[in-house]
C-alpha positions as CSV (number, residue, x, y, z in Angstrom):
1,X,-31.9,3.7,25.9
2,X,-28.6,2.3,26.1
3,X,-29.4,-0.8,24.5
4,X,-31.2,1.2,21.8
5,X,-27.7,2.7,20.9
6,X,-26.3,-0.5,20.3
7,X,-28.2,-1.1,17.1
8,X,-28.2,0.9,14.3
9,X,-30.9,2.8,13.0
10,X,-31.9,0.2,10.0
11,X,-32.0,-2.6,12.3
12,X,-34.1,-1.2,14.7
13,X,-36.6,-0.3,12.0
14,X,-36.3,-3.9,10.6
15,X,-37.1,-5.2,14.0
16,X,-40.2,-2.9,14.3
17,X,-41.3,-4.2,11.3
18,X,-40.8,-8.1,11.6
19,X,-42.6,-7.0,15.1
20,X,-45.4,-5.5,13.4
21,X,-46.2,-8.2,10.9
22,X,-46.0,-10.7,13.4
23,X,-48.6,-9.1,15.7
24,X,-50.7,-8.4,13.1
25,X,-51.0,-11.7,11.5
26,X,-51.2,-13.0,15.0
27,X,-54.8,-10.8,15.6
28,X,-55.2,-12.0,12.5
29,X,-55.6,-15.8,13.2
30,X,-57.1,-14.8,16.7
31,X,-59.8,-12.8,15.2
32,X,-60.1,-15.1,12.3
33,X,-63.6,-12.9,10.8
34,X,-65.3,-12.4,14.6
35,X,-65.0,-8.7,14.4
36,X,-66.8,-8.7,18.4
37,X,-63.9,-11.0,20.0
38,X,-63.0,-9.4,23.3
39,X,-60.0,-10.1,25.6
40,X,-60.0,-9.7,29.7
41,X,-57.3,-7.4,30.9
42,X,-56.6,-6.9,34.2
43,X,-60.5,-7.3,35.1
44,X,-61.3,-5.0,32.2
45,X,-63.0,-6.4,28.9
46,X,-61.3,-5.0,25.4
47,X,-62.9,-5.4,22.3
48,X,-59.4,-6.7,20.5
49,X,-60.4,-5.1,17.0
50,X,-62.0,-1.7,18.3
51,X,-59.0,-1.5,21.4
52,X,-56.6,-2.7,19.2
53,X,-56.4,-2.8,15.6
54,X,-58.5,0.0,15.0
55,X,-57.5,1.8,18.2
56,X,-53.4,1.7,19.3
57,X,-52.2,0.6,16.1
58,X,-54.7,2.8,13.6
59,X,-53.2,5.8,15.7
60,X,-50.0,5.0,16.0
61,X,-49.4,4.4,13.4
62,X,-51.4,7.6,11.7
63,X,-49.6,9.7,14.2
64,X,-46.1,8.7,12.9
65,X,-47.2,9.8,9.3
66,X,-48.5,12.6,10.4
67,X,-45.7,13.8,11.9
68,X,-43.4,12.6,9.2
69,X,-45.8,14.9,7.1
70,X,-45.5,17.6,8.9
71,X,-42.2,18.4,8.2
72,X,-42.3,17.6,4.7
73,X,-43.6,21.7,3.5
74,X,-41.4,23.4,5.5
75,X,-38.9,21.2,4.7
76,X,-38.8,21.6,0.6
77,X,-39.4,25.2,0.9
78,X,-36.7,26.4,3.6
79,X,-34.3,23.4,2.1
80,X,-35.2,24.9,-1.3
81,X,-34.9,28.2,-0.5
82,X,-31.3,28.4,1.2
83,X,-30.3,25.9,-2.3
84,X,-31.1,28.9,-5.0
85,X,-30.2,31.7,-2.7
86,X,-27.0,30.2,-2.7
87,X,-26.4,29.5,-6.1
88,X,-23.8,31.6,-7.4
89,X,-25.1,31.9,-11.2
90,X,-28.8,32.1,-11.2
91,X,-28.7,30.3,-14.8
92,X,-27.0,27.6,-13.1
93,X,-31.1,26.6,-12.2
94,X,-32.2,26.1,-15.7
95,X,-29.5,24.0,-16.7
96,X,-30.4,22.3,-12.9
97,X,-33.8,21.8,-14.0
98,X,-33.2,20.5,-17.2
99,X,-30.6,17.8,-16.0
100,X,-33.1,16.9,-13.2
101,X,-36.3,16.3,-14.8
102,X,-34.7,14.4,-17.8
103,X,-33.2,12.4,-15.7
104,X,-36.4,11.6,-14.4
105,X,-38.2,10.9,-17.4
106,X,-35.4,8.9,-18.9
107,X,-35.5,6.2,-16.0
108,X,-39.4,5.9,-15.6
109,X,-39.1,5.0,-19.0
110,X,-36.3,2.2,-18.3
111,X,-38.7,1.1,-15.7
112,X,-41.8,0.6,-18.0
113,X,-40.2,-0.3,-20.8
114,X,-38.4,-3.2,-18.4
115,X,-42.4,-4.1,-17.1
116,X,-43.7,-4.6,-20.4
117,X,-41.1,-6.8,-21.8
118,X,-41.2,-9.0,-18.9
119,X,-44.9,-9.1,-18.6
120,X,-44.8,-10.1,-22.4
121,X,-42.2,-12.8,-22.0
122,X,-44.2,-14.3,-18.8
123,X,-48.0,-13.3,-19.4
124,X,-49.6,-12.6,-16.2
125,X,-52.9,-12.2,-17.1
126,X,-53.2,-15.1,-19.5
127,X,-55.6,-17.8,-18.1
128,X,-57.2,-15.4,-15.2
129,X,-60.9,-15.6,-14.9
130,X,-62.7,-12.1,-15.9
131,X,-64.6,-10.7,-13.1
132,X,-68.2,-10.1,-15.0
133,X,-68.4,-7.2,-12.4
134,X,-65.1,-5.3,-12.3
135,X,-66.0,-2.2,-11.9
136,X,-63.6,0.8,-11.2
137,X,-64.1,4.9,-11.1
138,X,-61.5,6.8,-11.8
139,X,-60.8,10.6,-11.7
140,X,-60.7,13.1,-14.8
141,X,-57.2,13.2,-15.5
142,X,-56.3,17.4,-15.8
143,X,-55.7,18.8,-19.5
144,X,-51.9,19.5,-20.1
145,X,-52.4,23.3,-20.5
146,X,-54.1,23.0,-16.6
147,X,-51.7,21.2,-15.7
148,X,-49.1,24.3,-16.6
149,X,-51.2,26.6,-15.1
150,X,-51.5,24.5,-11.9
151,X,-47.7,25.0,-11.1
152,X,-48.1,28.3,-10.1
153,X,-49.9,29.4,-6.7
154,X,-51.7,32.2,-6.9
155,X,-52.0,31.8,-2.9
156,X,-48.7,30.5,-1.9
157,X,-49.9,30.2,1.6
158,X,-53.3,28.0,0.9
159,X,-50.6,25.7,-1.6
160,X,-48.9,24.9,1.7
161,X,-51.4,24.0,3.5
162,X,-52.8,22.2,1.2
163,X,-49.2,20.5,0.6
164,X,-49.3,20.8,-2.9
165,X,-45.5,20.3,-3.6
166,X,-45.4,21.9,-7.0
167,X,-46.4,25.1,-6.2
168,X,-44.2,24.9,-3.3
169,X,-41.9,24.3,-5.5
170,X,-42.2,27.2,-7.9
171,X,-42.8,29.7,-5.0
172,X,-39.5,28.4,-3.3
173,X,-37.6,28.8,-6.4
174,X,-38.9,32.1,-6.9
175,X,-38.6,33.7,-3.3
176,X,-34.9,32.4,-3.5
177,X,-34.0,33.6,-6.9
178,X,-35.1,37.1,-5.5
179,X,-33.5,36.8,-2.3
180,X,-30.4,35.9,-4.1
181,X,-30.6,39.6,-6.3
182,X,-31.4,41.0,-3.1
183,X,-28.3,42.1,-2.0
184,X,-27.6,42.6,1.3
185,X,-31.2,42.1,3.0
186,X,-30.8,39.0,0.7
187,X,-27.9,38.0,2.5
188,X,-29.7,39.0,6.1
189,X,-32.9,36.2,5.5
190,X,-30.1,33.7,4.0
191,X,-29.0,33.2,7.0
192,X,-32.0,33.0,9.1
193,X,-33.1,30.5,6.3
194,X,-29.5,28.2,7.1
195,X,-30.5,27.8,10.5
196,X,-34.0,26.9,10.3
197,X,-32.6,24.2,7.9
198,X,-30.3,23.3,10.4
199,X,-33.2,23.2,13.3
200,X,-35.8,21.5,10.6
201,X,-32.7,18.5,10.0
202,X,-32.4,18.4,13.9
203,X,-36.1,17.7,14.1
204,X,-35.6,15.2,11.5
205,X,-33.0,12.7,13.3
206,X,-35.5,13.2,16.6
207,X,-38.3,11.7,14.3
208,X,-36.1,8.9,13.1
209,X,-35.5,7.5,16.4
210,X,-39.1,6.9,16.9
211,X,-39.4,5.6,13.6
212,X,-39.1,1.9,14.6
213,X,-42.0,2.6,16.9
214,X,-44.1,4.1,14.0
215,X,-43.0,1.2,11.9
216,X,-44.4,-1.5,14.1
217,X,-47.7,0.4,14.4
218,X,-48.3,0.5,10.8
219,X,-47.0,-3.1,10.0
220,X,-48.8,-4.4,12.7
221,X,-52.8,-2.8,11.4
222,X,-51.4,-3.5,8.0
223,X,-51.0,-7.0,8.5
224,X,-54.3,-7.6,10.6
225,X,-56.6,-6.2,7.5
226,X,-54.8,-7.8,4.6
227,X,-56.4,-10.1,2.3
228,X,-53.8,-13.0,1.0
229,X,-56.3,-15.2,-0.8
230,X,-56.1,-12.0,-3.5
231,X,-52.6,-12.6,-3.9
232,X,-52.5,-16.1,-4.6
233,X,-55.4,-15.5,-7.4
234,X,-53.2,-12.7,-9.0
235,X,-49.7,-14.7,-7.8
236,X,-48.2,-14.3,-11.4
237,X,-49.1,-10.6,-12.1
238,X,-48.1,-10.0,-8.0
239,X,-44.3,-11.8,-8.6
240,X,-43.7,-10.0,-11.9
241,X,-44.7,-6.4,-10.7
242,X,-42.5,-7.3,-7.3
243,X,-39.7,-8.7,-9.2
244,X,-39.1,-5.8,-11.7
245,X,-39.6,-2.9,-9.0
246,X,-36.8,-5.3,-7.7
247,X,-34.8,-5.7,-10.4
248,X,-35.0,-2.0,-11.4
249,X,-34.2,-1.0,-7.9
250,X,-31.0,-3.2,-7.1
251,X,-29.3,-3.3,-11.0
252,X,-31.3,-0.8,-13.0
253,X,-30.1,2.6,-10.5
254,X,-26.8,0.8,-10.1
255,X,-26.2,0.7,-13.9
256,X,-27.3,4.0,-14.1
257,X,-25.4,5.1,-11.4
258,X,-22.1,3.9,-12.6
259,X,-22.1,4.8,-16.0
260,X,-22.7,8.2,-15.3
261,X,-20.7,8.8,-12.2
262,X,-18.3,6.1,-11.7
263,X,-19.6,5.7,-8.4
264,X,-19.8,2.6,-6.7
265,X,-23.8,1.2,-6.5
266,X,-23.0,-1.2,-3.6
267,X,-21.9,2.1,-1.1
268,X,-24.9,3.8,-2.4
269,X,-27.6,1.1,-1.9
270,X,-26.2,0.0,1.5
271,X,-26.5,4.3,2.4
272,X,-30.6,3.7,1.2
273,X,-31.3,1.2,3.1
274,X,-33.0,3.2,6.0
275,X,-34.7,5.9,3.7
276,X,-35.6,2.4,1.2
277,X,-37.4,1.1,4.9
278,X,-39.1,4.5,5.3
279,X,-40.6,4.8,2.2
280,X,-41.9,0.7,2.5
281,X,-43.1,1.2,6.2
282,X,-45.2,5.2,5.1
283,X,-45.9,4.0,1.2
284,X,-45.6,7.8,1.1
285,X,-43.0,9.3,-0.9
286,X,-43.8,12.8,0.3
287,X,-43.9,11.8,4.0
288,X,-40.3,9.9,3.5
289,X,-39.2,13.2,1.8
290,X,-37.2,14.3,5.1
291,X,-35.4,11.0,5.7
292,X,-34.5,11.0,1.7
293,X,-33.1,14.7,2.2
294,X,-30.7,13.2,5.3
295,X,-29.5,10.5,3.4
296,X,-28.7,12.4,0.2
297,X,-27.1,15.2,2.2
298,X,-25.6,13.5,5.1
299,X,-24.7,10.1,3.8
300,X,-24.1,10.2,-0.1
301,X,-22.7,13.4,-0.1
302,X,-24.6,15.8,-2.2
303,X,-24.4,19.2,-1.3
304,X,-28.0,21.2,0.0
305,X,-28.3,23.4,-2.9
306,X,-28.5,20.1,-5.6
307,X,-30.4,17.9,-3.0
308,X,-32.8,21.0,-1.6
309,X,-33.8,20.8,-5.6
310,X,-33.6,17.4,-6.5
311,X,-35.1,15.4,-3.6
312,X,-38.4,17.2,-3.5
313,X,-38.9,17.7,-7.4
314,X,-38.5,13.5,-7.5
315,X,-40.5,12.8,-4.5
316,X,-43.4,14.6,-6.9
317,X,-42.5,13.7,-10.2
318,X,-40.4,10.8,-10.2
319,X,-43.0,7.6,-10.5
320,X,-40.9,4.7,-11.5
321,X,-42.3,2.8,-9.2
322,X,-45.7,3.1,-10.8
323,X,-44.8,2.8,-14.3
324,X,-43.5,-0.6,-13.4
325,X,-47.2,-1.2,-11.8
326,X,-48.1,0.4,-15.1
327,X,-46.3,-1.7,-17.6
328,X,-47.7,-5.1,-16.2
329,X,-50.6,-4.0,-15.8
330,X,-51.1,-3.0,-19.2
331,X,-50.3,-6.1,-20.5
332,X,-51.8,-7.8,-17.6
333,X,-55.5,-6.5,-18.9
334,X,-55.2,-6.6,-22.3
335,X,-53.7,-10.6,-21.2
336,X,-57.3,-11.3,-19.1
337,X,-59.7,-9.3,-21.8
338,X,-58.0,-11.3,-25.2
339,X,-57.0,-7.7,-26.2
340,X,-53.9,-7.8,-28.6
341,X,-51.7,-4.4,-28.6
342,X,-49.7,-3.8,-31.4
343,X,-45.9,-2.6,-31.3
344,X,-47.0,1.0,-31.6
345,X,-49.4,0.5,-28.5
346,X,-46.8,-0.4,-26.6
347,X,-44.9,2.0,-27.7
348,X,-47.7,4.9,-26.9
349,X,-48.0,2.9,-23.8
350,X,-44.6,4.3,-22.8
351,X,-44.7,7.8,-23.6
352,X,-48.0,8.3,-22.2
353,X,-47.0,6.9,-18.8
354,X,-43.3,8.9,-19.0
355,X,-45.4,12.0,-19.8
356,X,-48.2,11.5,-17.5
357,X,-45.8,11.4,-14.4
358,X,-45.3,15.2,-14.6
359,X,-48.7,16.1,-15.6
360,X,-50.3,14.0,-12.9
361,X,-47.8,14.6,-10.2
362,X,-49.8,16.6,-7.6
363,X,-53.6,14.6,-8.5
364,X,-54.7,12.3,-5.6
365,X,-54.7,8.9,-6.0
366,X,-52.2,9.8,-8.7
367,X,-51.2,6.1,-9.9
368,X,-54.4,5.2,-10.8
369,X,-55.3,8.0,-12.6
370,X,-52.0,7.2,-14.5
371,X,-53.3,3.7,-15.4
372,X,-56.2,4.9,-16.4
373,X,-55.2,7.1,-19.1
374,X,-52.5,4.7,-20.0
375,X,-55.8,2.1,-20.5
376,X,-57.9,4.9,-22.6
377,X,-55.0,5.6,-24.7
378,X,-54.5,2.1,-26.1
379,X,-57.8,1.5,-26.3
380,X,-58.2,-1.2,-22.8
381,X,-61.5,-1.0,-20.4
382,X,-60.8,0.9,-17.9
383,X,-62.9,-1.3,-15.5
384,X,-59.8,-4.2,-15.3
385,X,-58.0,-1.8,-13.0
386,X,-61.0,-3.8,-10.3
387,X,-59.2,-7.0,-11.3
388,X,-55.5,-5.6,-9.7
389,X,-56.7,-3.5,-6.8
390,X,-56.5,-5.8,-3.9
391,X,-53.0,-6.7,-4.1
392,X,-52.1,-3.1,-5.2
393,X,-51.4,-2.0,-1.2
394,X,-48.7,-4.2,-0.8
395,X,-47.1,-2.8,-4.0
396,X,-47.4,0.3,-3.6
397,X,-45.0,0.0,-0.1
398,X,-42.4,-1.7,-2.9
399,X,-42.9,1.0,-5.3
400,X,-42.5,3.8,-3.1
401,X,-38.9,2.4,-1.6
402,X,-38.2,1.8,-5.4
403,X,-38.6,5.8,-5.9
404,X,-36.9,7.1,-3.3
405,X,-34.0,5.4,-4.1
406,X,-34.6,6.5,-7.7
407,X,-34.9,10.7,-6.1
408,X,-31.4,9.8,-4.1
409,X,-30.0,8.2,-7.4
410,X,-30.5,10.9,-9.3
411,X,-29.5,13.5,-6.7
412,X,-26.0,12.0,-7.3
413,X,-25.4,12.0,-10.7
414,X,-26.7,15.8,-10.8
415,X,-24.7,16.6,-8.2
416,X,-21.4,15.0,-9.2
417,X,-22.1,16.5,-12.5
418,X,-22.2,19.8,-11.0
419,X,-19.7,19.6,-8.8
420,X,-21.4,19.9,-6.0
421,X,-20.5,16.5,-4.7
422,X,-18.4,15.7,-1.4
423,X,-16.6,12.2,-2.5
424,X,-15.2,11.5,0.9
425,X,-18.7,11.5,2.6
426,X,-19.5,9.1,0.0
427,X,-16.8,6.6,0.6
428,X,-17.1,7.2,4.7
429,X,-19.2,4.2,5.5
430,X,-20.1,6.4,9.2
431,X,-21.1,9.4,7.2
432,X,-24.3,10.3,9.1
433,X,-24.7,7.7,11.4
434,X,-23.6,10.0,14.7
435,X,-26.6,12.6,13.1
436,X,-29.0,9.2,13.5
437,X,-28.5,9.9,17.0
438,X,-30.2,11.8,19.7
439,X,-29.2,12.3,23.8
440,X,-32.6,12.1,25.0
441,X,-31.2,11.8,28.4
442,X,-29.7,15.0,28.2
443,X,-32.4,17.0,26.9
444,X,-34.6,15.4,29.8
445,X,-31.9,16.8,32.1
């Protein structure tokens, strides 16, 4: 343990994950497509993918999501709760609201916009062999009026459990707007509600000192199953989807950030970097939703009753990340089919995908669903989305990292404009770090 406190938190989760990817493209090369290979242990035979890849590091690495997970609905609706209870105006939410989700919409459509034209100027797709057998299913994508009448739970209990964040959402909002007009038994439950928080964000830091352990686990089954001879077919359409979510990421948020807050990008991406390795390692905006909330509270600076708001609402809504995916892909299709989209197409490509990030927010397997209307709308099959699919795993870790850092981005330029902002936590480069940390030796005693 006392080597462990030596190094930070990011580097321990770094060296988890350089960890993982080594062991897994070392089973890799052992198992090299002889799925019975078996290795003698201490007089004991183990079956190296069933023991293994499918066994230690499957579970370990499921376990670590799982528990990541588990925090995630009682997180967004006690966080959520204590935030509008506290507000002192109770209009104060609308104008909240409004700041938030436009903020939202406004940089998902920076981030397609940005694909597109960069997908244009390098062409991806053009000189890619059709696959006569693409084939790809999609779900329905849910009409706009359901997708209204989705938001609000008519079992708020069953929406938990089934984790569906937007009802969460609304039912948080709600039981705190009423707690706050409650008076007195109002203020009673406020304060039971602060110290679960407080509990909840102590349950937190214990899970992020196991999350180089989790880290390793996942990298390492990741990097045993996946496929590189996809990638090389698909290089070009791989290194212009990874370069944008890059580009958008690093200079796009830091822009943004500036312009709007004066604030300086290089403190706030250096403050990302362990929620940025979270939502890589999980690929799970949701399940990094607790690390996000630490950061933004702990680290940048933003007070609860912005963040308790913010984080959660982007960790549903905010999809930058797969509009980029979007955008090239798009072009990418229309590129391999000889399809050519007008200036209008592109420009309905935009708005569809910006709009489509609300209404699809709580839909499984919500990106391509996305695509897939994006594809209908301009008038591309449907069935190229086969052509992208393999490389889309190792994406998707790149995409998620690009959106929480988009949640946390926005988080500060709602809060500063609000002033709910603390400017020396900000600046304090150890702002949070001591919270990182957790005496297991003294709870064992």
């Amino acid at each position: 343990m006392s080597n462990n406190r030596k190094l930070g938190l990011t580097a321990r989760i770094v060296i988890g994950m350089v960890a993982g990817i080594l062991v897994g493209f070392f089973f890799k090369a052992i198992l090299a497509g002889q799925e019975e290979r078996v290795l003698t242990l201490f007089g004991m035979a183990l079956p190296l993918k069933a023991f293994f890849i499918d066994g230690v590091f499957h579970a370990g690495g499921e376990i670590f999501i799982a528990s990541l997970k588990m925090l995630v609905v009682p997180l967004v609706f006690v966080s959520l709760v204590c935030g509008t209870c506290s507000l002192s105006d109770t209009s104060t939410l609308g104008r909240l609201g409004g700041k938030t989700i436009g903020l939202y919409l406004i940089t998902t459509a920076i981030a397609i916009s940005l694909a597109m034209t960069a997908a244009l100027l390098v062409g991806p797709g053009k000189g890619v062999e059709r696959q006569s057998d693409a084939n790809f299913d999609v779900s329905e994508a849910p009409s706009l009026a359901q997708v209204f009448i989705d938001i609000f739970p008519s079992n708020p209990i069953e929406s938990m459990a089934q984790g569906n964040m937007l009802q969460v959402i609304v039912f948080a909002v709600l039981f705190g707007l009423a707690m706050a007009l409650s008076g007195k038994p109002g203020e009673r439950l406020a304060a039971v509600f602060n110290d679960l928080s407080e509990v909840i964000m102590k349950l937190v830091t214990i899970l992020m000192n196991l999350a180089p352990y989790g880290v390793f686990f996942l990298m390492a089954k990741l990097f045993t199953t996946l496929g590189f001879e996809t990638i090389k077919s698909l290089a070009m359409y791989f290194g212009v989807v990874l370069t944008v979510l890059i580009f958008h990421g690093l200079v796009s948020y830091s822009i943004i950030l500036k312009l709007l807050t004066g604030l300086n990008p290089f403190i706030f991406l250096r403050k990302m970097r362990d929620a940025a390795l979270f939502g890589f390692s999980t690929s799970s905006s949701n399940a990094t939703m607790p690390v996000t909330m630490e950061t933004v509270t702990k680290k940048l600076g933003v007070k609860n009753s912005i963040a308790s708001f913010t984080v959660p609402l982007g960790a549903t809504i905010n999809m930058d990340g797969t509009a980029i995916m979007q955008g090239v892909a798009t072009v990418f299709i229309a590129q391999v089919y000889l399809v050519d989209l007008t200036v209008a197409d592109y420009l309905m490509v935009i708005l569809t995908a910006t709009l489509a990030s609300i209404g699809t927010a709580g839909v499984p397997g919500v990106g391509l669903i996305m695509l897939a209307m994006v594809l209908q709308q301009v008038g591309l099959p449907v069935e190229g989305i086969a052509l992208i699919i393999g490389v889309d795993r190792l994406l998707d870790m790149t995409r998620t990292a690009v959106n929480v850092t988009g949640d946390a981005m926005v988080s500060c330029i709602v809060g500063k404009s609000e002033q709910q902002f603390d400017q020396a936590t900000f600046d304090d480069v150890n702002a949070g770090v001591k919270d990182e940390k957790v005496d297991f030796h003294h709870l064992r005693q």
